[in-house]
N, C-alpha and C positions, 0 to 999 in steps of 0.2 A: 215592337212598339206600335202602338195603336194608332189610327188617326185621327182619334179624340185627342191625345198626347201633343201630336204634333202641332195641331190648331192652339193648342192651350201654351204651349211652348214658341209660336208665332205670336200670339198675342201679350206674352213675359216679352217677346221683344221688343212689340211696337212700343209697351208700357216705358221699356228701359233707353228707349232712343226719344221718345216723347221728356220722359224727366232726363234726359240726357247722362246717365250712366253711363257713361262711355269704358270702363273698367269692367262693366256686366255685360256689356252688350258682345264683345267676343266670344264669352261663355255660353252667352245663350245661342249665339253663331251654330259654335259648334256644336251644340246639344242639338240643331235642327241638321245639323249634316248628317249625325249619327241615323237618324229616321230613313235616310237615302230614299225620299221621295219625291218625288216628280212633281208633286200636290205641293210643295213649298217654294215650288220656283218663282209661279207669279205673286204670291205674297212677299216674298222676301221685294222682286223688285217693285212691288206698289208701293213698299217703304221708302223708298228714293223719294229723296224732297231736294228741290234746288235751294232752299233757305236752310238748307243741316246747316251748325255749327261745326260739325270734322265730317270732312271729305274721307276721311279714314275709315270712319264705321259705314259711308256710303259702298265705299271701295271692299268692303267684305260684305255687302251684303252683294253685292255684284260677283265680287268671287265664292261665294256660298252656290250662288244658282249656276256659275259657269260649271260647276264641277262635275255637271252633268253631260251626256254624249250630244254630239252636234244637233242629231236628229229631235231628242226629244228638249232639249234647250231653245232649239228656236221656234219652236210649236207652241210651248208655253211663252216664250218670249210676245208672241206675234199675237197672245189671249189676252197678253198684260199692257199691250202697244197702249190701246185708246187711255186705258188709267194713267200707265205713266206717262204719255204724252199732256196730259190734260193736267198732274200734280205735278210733273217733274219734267218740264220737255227737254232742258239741257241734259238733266241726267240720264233722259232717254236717247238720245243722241250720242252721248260718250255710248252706251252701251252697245247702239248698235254701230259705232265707228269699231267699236273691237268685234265685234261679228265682220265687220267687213273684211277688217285685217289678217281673218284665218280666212282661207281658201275654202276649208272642211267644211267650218259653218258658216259662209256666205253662199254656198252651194245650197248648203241644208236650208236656209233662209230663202232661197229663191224659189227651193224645191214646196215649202211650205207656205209661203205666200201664194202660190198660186190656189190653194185648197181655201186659203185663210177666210172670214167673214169680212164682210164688207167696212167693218171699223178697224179692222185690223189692219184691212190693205189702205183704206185711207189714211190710217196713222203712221204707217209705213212709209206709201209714196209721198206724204207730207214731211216726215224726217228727211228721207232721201234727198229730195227737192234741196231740204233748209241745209242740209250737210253740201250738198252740191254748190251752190251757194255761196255758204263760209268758204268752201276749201275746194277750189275744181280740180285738185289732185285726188278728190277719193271717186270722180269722173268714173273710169274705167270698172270700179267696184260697184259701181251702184247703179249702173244699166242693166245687167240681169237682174236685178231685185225688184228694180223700180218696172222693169214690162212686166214682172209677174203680180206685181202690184196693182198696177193699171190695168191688168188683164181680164 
């Protein structure tokens, strides 16, 4: 499958979370998992809106882009930081509370912030910060992230 395809089949979905088809929006879920590319991680999460009407079609579009391996998941994650933080800052937060929660890819996360651009790592040690914050039990998880962030 092409990645003319893929784009055209990202853009069937923004159309169908926009008119809120929520009965289409799975379908077209998985039509973009079948393309198993990498190129669709940060569009799927630039679709995270804190004002959705179902947390459900959020919650698969976050599981759509997790299903990729640590390394190349938090690389795109960390390209799509400043958009989502700026459209969606709670829903970029839940996202990366569950990066924190695996080992694997909080590693991979720390490992890749350090390479990351400078809006990345601001979007980053800005989340950390605001998670740290809410909750000083994700403390312990988000000291390596946040010096490679600041770094």
């Amino acid at each position: 499958m092409s990645e003319e395809a893929l784009q055209e089949a990202l853009k069937e979905l923004e159309r169908k979370i926009d008119g809120g088809e929520v009965q289409e929006i799975d379908r077209v879920i998985s039509k973009i998992t079948l393309f198993d590319s990498a190129s669709s991680i940060k569009p799927l999460l630039c679709l995270l809106r804190d004002d959705a009407l179902y947390d459900e079609v959020m919650y698969s579009l976050i599981h759509a882009a997790e299903t990729f391996d640590d390394r190349t998941y938090t690389c795109e994650l960390l390209d799509a930081l400043p958009t989502m933080c700026h459209a969606s800052p709670s829903w970029a937060s839940i996202v990366i509370m569950r990066v924190l929660n695996s080992d694997s890819a909080r590693e991979q996360l720390t490992l890749q912030a350090r390479n990351a651009n400078q809006g990345a790592k601001k979007s980053l040690a800005w989340l950390l910060e605001k998670i740290n914050n809410e909750s000083p039990l994700f403390l312990s998880k988000t000291v390596a992230p946040l010096i490679a962030a600041k770094g």
